[in-house]
mmCIF file as Biopython writes it, N, C-alpha, C and O atoms, coordinates in Angstrom:
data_model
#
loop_
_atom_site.group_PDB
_atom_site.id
_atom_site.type_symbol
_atom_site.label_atom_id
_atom_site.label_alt_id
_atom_site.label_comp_id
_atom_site.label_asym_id
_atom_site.label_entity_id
_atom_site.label_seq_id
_atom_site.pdbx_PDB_ins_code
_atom_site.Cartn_x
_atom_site.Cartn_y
_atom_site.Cartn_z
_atom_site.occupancy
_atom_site.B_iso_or_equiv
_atom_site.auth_seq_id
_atom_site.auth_asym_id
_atom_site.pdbx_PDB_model_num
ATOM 1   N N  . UNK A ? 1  ? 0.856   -1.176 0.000  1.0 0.0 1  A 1 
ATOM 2   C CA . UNK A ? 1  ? 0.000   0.000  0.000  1.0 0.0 1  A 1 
ATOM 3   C C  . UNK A ? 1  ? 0.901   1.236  0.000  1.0 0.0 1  A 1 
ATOM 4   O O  . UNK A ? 1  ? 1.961   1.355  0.614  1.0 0.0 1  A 1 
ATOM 5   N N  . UNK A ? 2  ? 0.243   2.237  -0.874 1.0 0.0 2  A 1 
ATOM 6   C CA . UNK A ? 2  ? 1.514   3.795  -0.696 1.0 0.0 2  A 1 
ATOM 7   C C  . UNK A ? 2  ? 1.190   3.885  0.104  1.0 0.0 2  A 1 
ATOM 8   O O  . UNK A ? 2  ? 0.218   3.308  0.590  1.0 0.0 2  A 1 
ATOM 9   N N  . UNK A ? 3  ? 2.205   5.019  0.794  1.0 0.0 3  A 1 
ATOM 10  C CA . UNK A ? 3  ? 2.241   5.774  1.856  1.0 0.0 3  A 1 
ATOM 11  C C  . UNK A ? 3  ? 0.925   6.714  1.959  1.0 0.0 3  A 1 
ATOM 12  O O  . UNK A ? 3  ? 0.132   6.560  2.888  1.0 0.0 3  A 1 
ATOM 13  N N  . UNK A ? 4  ? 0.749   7.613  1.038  1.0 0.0 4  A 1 
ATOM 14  C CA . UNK A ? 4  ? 0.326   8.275  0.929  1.0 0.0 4  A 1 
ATOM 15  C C  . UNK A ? 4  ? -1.672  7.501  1.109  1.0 0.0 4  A 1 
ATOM 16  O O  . UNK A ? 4  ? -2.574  8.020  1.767  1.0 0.0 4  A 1 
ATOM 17  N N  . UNK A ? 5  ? -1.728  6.643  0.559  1.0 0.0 5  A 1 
ATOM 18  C CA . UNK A ? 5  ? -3.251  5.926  0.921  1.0 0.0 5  A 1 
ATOM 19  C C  . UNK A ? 5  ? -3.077  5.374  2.468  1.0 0.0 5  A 1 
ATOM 20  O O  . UNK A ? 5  ? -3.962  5.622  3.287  1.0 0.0 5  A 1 
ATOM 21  N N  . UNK A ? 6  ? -1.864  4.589  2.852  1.0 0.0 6  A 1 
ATOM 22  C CA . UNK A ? 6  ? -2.318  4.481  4.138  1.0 0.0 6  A 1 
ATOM 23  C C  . UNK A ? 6  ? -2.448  5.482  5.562  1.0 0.0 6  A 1 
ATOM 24  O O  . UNK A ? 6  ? -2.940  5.260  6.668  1.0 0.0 6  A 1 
ATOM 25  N N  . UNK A ? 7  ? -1.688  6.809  4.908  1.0 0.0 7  A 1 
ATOM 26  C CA . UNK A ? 7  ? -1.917  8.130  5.927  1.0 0.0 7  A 1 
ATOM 27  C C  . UNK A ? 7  ? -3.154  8.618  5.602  1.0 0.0 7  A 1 
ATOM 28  O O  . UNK A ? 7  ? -3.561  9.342  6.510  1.0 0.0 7  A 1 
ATOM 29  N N  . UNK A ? 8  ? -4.359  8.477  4.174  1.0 0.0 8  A 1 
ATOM 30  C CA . UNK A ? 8  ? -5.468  8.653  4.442  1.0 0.0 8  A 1 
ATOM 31  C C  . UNK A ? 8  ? -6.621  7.844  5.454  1.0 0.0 8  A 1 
ATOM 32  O O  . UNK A ? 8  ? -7.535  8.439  6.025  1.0 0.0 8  A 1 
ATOM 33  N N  . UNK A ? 9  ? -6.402  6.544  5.533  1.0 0.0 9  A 1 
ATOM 34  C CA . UNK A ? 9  ? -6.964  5.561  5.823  1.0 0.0 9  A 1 
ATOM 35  C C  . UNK A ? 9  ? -6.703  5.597  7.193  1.0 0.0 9  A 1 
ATOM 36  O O  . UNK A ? 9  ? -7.580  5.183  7.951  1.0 0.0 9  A 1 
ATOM 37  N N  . UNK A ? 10 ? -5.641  6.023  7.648  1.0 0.0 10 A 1 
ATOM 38  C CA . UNK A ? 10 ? -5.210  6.146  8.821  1.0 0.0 10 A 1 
ATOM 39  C C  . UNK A ? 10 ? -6.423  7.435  9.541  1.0 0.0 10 A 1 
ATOM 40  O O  . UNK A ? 10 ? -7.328  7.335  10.369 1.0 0.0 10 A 1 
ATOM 41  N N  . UNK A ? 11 ? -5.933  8.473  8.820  1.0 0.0 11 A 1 
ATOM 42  C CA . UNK A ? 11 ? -6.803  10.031 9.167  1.0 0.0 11 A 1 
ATOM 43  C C  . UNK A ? 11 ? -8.256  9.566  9.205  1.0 0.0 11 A 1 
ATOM 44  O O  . UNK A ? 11 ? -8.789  9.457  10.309 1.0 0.0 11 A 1 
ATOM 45  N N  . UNK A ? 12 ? -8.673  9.393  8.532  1.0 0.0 12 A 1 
ATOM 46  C CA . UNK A ? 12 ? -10.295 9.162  8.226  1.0 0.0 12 A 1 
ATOM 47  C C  . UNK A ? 12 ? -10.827 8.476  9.332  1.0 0.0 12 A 1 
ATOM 48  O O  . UNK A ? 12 ? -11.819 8.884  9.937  1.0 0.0 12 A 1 
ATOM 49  N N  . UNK A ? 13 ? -9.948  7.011  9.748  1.0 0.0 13 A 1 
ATOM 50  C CA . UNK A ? 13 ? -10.535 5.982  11.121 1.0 0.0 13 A 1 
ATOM 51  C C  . UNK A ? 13 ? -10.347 6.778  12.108 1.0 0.0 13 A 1 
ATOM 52  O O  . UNK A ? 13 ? -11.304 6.969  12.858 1.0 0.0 13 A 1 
ATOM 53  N N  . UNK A ? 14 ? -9.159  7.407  12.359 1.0 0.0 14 A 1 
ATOM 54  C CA . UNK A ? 14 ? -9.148  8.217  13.738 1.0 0.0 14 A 1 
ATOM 55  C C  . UNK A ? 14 ? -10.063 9.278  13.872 1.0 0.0 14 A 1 
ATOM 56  O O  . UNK A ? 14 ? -10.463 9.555  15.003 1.0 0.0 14 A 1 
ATOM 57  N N  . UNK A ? 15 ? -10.517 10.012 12.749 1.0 0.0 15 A 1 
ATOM 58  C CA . UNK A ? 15 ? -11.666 11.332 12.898 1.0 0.0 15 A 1 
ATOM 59  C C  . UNK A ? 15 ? -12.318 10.341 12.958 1.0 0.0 15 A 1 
ATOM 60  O O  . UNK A ? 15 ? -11.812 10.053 14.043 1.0 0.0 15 A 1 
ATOM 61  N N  . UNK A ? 16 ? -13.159 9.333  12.745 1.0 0.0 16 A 1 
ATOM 62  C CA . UNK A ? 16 ? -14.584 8.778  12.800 1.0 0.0 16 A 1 
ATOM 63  C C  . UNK A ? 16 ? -14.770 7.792  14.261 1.0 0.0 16 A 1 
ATOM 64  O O  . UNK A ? 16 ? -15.827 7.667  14.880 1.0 0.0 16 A 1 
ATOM 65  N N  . UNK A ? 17 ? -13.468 7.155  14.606 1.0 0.0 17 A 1 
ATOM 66  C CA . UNK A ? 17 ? -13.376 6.650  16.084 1.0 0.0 17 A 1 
ATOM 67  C C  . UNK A ? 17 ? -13.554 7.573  17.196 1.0 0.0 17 A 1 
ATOM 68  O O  . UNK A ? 17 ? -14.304 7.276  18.126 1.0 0.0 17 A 1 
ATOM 69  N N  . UNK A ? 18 ? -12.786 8.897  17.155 1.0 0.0 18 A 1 
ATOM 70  C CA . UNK A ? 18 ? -12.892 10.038 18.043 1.0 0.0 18 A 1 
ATOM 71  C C  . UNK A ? 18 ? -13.173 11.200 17.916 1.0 0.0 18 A 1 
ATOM 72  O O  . UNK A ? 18 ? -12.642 12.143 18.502 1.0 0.0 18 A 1 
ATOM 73  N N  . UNK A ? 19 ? -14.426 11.249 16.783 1.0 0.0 19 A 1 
ATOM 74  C CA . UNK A ? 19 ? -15.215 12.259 16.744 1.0 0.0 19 A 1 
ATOM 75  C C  . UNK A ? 19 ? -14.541 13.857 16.515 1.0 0.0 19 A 1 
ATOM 76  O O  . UNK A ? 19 ? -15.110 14.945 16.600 1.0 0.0 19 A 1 
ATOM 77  N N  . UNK A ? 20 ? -13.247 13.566 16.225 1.0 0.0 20 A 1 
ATOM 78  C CA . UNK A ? 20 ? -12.576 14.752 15.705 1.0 0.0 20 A 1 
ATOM 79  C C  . UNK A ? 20 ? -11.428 14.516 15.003 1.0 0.0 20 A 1 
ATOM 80  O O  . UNK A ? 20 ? -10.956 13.392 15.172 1.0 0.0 20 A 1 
ATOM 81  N N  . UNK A ? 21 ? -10.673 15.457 14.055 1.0 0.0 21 A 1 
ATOM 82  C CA . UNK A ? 21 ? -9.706  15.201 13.235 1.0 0.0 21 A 1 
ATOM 83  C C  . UNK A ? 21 ? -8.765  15.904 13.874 1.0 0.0 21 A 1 
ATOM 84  O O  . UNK A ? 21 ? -9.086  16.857 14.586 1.0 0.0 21 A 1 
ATOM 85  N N  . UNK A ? 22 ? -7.391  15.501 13.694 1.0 0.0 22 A 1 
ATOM 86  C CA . UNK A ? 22 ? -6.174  16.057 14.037 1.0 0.0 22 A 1 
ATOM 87  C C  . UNK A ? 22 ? -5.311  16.878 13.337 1.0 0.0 22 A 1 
ATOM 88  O O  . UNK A ? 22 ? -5.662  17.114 12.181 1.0 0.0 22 A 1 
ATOM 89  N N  . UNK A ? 23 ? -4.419  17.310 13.665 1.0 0.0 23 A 1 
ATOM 90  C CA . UNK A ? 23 ? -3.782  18.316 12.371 1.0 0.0 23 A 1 
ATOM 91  C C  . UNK A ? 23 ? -2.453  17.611 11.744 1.0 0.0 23 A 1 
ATOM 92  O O  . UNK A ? 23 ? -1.748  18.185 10.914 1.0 0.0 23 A 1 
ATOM 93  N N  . UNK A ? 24 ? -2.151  16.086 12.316 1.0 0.0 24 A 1 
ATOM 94  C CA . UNK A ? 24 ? -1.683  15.290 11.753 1.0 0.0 24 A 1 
ATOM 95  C C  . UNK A ? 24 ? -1.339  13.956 11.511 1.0 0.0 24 A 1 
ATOM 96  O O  . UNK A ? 24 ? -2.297  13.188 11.411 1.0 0.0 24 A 1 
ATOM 97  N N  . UNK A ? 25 ? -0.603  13.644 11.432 1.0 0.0 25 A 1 
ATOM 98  C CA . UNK A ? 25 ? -0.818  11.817 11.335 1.0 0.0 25 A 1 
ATOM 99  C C  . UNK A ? 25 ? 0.528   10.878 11.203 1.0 0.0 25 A 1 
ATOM 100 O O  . UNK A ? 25 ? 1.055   10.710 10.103 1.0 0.0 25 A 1 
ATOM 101 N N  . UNK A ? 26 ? 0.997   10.334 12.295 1.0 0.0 26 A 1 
ATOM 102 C CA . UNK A ? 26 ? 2.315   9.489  12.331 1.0 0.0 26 A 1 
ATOM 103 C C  . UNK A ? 26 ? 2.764   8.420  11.453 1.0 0.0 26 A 1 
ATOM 104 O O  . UNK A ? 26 ? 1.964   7.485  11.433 1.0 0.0 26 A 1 
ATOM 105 N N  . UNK A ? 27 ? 3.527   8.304  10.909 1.0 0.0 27 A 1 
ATOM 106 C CA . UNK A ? 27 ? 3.842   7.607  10.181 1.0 0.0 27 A 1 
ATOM 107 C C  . UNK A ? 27 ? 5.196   7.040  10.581 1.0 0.0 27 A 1 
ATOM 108 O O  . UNK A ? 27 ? 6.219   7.694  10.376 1.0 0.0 27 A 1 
ATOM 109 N N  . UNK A ? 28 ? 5.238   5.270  11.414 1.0 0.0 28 A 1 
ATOM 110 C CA . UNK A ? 28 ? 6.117   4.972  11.495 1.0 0.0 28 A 1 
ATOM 111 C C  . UNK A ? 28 ? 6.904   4.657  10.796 1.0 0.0 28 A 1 
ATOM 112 O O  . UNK A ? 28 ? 8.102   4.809  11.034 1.0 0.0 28 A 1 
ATOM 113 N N  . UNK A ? 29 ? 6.359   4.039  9.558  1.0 0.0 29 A 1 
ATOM 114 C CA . UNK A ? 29 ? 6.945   4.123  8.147  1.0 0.0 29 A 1 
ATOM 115 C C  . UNK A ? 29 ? 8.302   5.171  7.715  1.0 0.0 29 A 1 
ATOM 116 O O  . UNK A ? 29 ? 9.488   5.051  7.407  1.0 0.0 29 A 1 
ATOM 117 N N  . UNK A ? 30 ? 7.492   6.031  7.875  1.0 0.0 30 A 1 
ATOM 118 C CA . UNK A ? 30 ? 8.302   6.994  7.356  1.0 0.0 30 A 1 
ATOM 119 C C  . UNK A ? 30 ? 9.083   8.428  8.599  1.0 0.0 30 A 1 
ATOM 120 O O  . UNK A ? 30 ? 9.640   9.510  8.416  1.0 0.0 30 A 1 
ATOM 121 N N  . UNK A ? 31 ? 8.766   7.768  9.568  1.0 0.0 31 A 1 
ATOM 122 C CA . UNK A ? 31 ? 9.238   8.156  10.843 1.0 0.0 31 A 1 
ATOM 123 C C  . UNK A ? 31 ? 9.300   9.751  11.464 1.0 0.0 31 A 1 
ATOM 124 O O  . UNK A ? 31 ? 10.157  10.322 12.139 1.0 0.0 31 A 1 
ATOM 125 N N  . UNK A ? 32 ? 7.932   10.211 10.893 1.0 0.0 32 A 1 
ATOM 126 C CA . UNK A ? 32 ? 7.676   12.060 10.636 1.0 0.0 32 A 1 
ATOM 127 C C  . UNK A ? 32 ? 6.214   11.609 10.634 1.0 0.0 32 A 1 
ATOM 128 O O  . UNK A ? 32 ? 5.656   10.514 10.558 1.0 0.0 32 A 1 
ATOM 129 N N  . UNK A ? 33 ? 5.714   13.191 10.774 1.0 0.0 33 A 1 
ATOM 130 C CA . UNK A ? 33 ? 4.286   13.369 11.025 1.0 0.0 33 A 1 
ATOM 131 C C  . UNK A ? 33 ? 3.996   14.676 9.679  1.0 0.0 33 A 1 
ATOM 132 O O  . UNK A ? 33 ? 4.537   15.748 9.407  1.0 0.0 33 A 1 
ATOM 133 N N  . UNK A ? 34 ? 3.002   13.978 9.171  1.0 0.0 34 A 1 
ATOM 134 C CA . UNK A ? 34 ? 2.275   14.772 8.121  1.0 0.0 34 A 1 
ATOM 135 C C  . UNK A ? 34 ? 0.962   15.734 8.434  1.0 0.0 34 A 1 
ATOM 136 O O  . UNK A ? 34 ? -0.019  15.223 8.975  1.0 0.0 34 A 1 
ATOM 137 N N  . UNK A ? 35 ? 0.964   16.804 8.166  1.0 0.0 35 A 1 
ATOM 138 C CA . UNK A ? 35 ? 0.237   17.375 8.148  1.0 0.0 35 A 1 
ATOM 139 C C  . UNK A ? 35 ? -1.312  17.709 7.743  1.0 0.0 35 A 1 
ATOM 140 O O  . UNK A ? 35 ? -1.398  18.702 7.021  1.0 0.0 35 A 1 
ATOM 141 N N  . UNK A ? 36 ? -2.180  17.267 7.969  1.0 0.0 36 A 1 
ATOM 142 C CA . UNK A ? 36 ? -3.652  16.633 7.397  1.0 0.0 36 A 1 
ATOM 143 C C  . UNK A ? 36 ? -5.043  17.605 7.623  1.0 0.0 36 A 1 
ATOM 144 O O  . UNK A ? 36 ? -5.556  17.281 8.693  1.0 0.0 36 A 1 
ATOM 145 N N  . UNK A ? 37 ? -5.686  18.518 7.057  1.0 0.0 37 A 1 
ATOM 146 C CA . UNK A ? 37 ? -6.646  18.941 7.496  1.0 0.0 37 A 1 
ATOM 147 C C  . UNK A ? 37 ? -8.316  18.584 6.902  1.0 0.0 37 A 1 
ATOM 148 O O  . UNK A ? 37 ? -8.630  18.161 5.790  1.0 0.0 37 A 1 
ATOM 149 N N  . UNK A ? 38 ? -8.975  18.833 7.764  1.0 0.0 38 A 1 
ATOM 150 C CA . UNK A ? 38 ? -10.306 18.456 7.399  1.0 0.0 38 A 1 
ATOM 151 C C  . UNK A ? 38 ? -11.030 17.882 8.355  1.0 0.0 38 A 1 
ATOM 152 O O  . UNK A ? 38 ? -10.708 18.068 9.528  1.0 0.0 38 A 1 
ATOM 153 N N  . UNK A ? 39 ? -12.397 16.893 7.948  1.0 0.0 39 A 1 
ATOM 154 C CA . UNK A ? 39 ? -12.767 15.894 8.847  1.0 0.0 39 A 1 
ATOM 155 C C  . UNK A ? 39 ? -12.466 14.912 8.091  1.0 0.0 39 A 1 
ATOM 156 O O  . UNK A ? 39 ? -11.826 14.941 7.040  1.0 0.0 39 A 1 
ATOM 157 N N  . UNK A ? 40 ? -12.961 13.970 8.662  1.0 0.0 40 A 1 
ATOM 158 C CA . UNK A ? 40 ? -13.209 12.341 8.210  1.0 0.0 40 A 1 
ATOM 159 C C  . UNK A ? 40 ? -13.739 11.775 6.731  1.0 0.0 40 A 1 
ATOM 160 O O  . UNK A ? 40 ? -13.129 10.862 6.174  1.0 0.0 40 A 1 
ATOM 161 N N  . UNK A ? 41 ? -14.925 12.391 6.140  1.0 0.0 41 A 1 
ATOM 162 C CA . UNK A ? 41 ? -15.342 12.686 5.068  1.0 0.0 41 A 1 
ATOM 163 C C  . UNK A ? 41 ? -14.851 13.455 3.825  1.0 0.0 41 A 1 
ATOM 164 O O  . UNK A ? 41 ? -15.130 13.163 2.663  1.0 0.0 41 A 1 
ATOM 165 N N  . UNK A ? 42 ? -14.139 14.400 4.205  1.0 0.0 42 A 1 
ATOM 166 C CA . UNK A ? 42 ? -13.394 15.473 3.461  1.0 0.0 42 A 1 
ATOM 167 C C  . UNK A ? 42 ? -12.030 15.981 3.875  1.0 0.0 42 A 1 
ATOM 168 O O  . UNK A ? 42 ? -12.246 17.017 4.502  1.0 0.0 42 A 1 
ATOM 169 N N  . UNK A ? 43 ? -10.587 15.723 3.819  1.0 0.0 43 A 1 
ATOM 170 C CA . UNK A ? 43 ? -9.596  16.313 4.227  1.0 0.0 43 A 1 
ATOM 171 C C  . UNK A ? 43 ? -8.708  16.430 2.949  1.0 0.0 43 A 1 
ATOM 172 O O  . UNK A ? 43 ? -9.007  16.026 1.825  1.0 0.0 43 A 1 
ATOM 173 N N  . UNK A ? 44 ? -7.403  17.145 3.383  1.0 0.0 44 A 1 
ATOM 174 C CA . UNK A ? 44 ? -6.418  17.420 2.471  1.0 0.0 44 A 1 
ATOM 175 C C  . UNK A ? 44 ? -4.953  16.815 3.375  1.0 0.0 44 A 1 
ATOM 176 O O  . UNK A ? 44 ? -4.745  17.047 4.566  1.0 0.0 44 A 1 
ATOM 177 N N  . UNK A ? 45 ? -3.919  15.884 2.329  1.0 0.0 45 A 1 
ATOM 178 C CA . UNK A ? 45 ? -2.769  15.987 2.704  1.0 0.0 45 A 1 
ATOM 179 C C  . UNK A ? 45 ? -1.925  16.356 2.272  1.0 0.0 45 A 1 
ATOM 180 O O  . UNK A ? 45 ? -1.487  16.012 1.174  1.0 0.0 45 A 1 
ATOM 181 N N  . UNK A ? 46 ? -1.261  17.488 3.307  1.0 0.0 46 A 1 
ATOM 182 C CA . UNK A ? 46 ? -0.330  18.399 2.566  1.0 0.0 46 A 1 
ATOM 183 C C  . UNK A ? 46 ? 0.866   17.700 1.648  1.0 0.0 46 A 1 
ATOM 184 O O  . UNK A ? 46 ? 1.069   17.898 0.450  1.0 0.0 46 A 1 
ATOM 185 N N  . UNK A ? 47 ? 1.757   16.639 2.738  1.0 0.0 47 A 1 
ATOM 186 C CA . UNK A ? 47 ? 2.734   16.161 1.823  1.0 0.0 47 A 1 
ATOM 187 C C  . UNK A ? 47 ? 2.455   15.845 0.681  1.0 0.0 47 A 1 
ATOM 188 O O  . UNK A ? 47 ? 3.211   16.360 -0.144 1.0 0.0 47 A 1 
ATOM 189 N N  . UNK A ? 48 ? 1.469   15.034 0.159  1.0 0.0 48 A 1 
ATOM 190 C CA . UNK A ? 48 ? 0.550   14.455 -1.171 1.0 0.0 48 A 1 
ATOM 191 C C  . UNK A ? 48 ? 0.095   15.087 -1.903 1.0 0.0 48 A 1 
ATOM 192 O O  . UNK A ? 48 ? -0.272  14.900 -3.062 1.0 0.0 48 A 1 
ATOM 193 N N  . UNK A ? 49 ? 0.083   16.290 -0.954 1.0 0.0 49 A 1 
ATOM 194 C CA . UNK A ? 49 ? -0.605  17.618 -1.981 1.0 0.0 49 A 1 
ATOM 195 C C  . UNK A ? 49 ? -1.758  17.311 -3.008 1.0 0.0 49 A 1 
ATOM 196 O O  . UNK A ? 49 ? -1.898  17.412 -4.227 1.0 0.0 49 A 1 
ATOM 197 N N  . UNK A ? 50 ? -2.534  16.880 -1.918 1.0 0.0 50 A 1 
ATOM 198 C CA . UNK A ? 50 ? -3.970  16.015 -2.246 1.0 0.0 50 A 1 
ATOM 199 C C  . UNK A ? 50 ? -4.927  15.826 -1.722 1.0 0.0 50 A 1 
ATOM 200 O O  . UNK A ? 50 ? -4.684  15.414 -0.588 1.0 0.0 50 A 1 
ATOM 201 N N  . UNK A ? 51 ? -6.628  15.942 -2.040 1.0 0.0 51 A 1 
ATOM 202 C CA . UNK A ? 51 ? -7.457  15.912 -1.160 1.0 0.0 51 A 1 
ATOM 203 C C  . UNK A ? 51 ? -8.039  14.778 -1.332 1.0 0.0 51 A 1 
ATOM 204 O O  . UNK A ? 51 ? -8.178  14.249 -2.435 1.0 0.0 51 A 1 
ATOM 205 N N  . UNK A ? 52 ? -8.507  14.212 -0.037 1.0 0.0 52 A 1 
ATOM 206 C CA . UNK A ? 52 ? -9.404  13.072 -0.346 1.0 0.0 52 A 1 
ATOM 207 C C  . UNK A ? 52 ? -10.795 12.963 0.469  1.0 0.0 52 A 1 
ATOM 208 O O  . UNK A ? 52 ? -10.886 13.004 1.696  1.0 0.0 52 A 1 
ATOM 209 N N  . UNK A ? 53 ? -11.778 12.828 -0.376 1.0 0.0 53 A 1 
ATOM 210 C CA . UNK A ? 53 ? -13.371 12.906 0.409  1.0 0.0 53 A 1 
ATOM 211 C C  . UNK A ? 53 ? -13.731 11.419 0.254  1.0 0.0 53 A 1 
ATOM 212 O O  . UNK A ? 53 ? -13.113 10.441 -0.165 1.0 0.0 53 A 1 
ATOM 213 N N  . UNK A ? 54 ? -14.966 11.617 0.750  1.0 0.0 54 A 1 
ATOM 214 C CA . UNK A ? 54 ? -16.194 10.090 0.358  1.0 0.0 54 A 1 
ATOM 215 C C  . UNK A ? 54 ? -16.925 9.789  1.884  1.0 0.0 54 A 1 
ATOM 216 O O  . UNK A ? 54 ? -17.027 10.546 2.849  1.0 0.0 54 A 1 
ATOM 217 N N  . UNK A ? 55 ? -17.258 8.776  1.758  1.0 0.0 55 A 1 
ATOM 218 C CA . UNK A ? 55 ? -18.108 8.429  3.226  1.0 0.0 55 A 1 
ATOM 219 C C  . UNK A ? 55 ? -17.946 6.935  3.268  1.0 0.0 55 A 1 
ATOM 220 O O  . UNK A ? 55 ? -17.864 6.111  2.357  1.0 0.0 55 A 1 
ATOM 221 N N  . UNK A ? 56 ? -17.924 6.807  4.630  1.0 0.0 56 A 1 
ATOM 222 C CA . UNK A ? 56 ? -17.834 5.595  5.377  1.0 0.0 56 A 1 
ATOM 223 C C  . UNK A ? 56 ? -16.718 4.403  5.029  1.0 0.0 56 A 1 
ATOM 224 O O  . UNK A ? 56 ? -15.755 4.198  5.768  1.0 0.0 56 A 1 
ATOM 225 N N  . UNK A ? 57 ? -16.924 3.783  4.030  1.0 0.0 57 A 1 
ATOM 226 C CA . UNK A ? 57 ? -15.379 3.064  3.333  1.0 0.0 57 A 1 
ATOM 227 C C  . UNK A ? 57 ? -15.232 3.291  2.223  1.0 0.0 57 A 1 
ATOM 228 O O  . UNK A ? 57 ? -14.336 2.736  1.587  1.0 0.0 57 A 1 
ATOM 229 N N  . UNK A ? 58 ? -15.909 4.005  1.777  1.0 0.0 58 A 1 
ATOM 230 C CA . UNK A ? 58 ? -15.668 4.489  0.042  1.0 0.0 58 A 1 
ATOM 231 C C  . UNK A ? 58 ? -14.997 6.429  -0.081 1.0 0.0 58 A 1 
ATOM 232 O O  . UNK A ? 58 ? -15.517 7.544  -0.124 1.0 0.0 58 A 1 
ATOM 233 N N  . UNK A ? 59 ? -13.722 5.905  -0.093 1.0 0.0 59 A 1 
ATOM 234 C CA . UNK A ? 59 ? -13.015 7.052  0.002  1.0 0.0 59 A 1 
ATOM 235 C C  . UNK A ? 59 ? -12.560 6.968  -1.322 1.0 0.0 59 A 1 
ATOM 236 O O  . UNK A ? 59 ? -12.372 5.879  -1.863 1.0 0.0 59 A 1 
ATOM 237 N N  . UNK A ? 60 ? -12.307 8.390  -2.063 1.0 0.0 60 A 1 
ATOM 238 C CA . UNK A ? 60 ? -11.575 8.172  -2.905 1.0 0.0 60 A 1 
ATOM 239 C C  . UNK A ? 60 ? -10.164 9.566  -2.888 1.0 0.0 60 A 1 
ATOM 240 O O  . UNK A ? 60 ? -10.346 10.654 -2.342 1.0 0.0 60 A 1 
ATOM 241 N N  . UNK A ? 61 ? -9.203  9.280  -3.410 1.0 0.0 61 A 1 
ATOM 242 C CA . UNK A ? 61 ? -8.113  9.941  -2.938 1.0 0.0 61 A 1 
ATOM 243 C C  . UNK A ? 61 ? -7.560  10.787 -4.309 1.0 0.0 61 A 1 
ATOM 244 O O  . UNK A ? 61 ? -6.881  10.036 -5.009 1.0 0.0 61 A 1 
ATOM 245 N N  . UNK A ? 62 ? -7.692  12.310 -4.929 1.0 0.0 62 A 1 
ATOM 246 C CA . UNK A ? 62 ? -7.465  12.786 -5.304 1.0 0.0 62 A 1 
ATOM 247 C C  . UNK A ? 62 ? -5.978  12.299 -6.564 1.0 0.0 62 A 1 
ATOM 248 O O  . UNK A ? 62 ? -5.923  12.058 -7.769 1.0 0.0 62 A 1 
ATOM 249 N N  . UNK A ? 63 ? -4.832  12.363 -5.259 1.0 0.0 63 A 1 
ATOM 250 C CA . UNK A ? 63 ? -3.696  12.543 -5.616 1.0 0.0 63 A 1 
ATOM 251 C C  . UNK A ? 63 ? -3.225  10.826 -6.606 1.0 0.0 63 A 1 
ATOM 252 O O  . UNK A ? 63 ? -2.289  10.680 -7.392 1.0 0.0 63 A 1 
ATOM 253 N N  . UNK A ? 64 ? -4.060  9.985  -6.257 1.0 0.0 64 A 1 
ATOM 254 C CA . UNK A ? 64 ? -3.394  8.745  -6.539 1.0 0.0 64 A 1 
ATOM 255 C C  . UNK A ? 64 ? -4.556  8.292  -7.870 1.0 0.0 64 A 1 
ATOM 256 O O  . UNK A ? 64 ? -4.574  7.390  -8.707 1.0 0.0 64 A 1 
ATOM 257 N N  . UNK A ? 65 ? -5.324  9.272  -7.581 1.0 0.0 65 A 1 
ATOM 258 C CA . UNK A ? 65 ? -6.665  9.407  -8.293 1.0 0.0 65 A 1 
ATOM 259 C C  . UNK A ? 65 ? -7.303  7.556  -8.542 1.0 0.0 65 A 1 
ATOM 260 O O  . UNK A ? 65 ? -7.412  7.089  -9.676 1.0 0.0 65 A 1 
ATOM 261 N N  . UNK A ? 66 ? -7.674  6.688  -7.186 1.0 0.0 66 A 1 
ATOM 262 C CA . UNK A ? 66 ? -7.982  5.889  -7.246 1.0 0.0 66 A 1 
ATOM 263 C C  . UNK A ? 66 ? -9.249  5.997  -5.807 1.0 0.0 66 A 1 
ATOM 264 O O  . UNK A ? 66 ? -9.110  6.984  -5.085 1.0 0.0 66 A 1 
ATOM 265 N N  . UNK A ? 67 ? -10.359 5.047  -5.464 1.0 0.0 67 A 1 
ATOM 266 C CA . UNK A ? 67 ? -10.938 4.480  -4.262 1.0 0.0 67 A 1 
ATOM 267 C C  . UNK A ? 67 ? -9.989  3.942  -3.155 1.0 0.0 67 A 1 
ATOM 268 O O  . UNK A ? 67 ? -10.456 3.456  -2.125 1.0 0.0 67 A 1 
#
């Protein structure tokens, strides 16, 4: 999986588990924290320089331009 889909997938479960979004998102992977705004439904990631919306498990991700 890219990086970049699993720091969405990541963002999206944590806004929808705890009812709020964060302003970023860890990546042990890549051992830095990315910068992410929005909610759960609708956010942007800066590194990716990409937005990704949708609802519930049907996300689709701008930058990789895939679901």
């Amino acid at each position: 999986m890219k990086e970049e889909t699993r720091r969405a997938v990541a963002f999206a479960a944590a806004a929808r588990i705890t009812g709020r979004a964060r302003g970023s998102i860890y990546s042990y992977t890549a051992g830095r924290h990315t910068n992410m705004s929005g909610d759960s439904n609708s956010f942007y990631d800066y590194d990716a320089q990409a937005h990704i919306s949708g609802s519930n498990s049907n996300l689709y991700h701008y930058g990789n331009q895939a679901h």
